[in-house]
Backbone bond lengths (Angstrom), bond angles and torsions (degrees), N, CA, C in turn:
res aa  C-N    CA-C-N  psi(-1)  N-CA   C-N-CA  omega(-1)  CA-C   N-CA-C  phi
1 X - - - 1.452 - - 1.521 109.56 -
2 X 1.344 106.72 152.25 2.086 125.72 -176.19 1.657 95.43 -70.82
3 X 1.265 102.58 117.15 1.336 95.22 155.65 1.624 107.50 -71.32
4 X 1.845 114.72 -167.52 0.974 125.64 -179.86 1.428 112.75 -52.99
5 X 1.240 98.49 -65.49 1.724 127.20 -178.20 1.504 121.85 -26.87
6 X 1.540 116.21 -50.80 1.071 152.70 -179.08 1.683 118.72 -80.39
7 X 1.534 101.66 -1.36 1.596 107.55 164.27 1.240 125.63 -104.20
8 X 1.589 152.55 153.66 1.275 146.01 -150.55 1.806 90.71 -127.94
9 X 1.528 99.21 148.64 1.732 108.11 179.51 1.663 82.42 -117.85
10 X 1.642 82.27 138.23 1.473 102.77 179.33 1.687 114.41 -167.32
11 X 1.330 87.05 150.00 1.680 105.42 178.84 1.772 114.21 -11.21
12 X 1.574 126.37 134.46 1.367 109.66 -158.24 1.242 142.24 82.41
13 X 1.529 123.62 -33.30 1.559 140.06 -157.45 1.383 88.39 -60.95
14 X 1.453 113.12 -177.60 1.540 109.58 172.79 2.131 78.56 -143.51
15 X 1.531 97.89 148.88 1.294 106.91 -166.94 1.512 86.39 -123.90
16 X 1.462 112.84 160.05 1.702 114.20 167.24 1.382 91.43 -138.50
17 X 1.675 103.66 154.83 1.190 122.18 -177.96 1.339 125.27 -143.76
18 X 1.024 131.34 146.84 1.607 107.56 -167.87 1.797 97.45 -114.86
19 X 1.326 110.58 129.58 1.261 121.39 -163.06 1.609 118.06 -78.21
20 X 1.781 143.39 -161.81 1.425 128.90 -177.89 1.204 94.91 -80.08
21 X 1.824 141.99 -16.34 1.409 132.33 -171.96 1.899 87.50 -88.66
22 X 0.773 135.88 -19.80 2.095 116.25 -175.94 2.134 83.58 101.40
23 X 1.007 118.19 8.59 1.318 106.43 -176.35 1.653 112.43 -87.50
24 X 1.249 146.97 126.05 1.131 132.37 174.56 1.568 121.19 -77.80
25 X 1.628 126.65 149.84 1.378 135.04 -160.95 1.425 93.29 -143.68
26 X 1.087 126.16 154.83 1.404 122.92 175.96 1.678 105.09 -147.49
27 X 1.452 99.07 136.37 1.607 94.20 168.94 1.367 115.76 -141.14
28 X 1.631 125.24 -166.86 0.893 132.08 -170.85 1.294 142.59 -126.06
29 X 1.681 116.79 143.33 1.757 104.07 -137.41 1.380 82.28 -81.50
30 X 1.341 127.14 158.17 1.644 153.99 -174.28 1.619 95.87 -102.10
31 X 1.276 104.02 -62.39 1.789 116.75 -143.96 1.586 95.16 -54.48
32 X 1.080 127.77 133.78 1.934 130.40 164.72 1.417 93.23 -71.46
33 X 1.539 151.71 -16.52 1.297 135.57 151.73 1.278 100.31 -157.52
34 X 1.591 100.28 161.43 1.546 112.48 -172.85 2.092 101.69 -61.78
35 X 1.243 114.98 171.78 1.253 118.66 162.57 1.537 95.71 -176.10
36 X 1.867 85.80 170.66 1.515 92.43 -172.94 1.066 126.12 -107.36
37 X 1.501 108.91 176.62 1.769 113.31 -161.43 1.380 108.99 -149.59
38 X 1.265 115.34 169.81 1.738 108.36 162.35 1.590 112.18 -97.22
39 X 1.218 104.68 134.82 1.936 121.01 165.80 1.164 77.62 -39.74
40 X 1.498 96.15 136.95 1.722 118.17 157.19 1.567 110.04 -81.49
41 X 1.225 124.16 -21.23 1.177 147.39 153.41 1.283 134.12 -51.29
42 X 1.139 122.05 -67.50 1.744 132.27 -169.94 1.377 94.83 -141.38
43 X 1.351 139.71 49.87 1.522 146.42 161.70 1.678 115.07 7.75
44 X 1.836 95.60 48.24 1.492 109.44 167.01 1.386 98.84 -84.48
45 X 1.525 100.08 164.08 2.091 97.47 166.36 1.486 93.80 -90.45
46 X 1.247 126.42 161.42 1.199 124.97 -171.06 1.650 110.98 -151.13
47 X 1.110 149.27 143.82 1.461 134.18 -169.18 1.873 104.12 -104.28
48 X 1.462 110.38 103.34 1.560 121.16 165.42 1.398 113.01 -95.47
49 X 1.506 110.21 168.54 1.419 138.30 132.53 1.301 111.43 -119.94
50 X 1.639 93.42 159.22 1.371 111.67 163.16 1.324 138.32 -44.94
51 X 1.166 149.44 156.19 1.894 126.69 170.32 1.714 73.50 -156.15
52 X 1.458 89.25 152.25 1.489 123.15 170.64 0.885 87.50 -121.94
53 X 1.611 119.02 148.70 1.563 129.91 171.18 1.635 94.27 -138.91
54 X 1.038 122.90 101.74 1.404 148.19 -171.86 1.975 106.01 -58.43
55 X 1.058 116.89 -39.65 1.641 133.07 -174.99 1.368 120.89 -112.86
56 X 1.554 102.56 5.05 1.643 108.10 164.50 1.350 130.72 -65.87
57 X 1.345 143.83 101.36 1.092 135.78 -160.68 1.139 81.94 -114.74
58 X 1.767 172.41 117.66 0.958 148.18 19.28 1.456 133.61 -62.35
59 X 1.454 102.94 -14.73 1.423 99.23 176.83 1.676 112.97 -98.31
60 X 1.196 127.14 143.71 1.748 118.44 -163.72 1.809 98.80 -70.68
61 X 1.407 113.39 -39.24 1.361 102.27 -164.84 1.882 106.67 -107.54
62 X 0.966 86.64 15.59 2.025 94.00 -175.48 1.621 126.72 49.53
63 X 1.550 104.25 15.54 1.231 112.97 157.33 1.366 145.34 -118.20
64 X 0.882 135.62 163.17 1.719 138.31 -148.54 1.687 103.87 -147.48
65 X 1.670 117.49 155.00 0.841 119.94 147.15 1.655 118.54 -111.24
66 X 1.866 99.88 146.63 1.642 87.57 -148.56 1.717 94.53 -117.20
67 X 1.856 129.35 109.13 1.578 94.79 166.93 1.685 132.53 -26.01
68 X 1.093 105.99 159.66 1.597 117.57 159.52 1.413 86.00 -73.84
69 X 1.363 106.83 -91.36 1.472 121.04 -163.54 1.638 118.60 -14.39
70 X 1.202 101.53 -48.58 1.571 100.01 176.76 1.768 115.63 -91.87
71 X 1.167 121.29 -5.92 1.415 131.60 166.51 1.610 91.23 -66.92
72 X 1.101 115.15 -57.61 1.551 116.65 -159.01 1.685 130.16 -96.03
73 X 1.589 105.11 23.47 1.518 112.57 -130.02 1.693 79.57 -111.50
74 X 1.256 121.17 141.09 1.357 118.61 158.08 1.419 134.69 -74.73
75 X 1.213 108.56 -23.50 1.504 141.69 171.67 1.591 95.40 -16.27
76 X 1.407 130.07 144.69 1.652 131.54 146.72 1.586 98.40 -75.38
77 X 0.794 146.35 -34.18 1.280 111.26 167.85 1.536 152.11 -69.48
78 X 1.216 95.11 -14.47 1.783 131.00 167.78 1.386 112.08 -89.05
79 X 1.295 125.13 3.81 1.575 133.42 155.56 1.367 136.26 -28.25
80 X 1.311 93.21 -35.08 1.558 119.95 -161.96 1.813 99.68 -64.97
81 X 1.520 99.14 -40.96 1.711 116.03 -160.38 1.527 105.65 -109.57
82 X 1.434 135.23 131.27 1.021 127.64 156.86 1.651 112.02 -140.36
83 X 1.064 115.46 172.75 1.793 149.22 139.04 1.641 113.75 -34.78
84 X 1.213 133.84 22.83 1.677 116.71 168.92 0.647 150.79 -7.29
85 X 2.162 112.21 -58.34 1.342 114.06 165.41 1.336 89.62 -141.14
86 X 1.425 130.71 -175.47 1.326 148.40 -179.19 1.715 101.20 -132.96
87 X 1.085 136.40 134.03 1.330 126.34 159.16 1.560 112.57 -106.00
């Protein structure tokens, strides 16, 4: 069996997330492939996709850019975000 590591995020995927209530929301990757960007944060390049999150009411346009790394990360601290399904 694939570990985490060894799976690809792509166009379609469905991601889950668990929101500031512990409630989970899940959305959907946009990007036709990951590519890179700078942290808006610490102006690393970093490898995203897109996610639509369809039931986000804090964000105005319901989209995000999402690491791979932490989509795919085994880490307990990267818990929050995962991979759901793959299509």
């Amino acid at each position: 069996m694939k570990g985490k590591r060894d799976r690809q995020v792509k166009a379609g995927d469905l991601i889950g997330y668990f929101n500031m209530d512990q409630k989970i929301e899940y959305g959907i990757v946009l990007s036709g492939e990951p590519y890179n960007t700078k942290d808006e944060y610490s102006e690393d390049i970093c490898t995203v996709v897109d996610v639509a999150w369809p039931e986000d009411i804090y964000n105005c346009d319901g989209r995000t850019k999402e690491r791979i790394e932490t989509i795919l990360s085994e880490e307990i601290a990267n818990e929050y975000i995962w991979l759901e399904s793959s299509s």
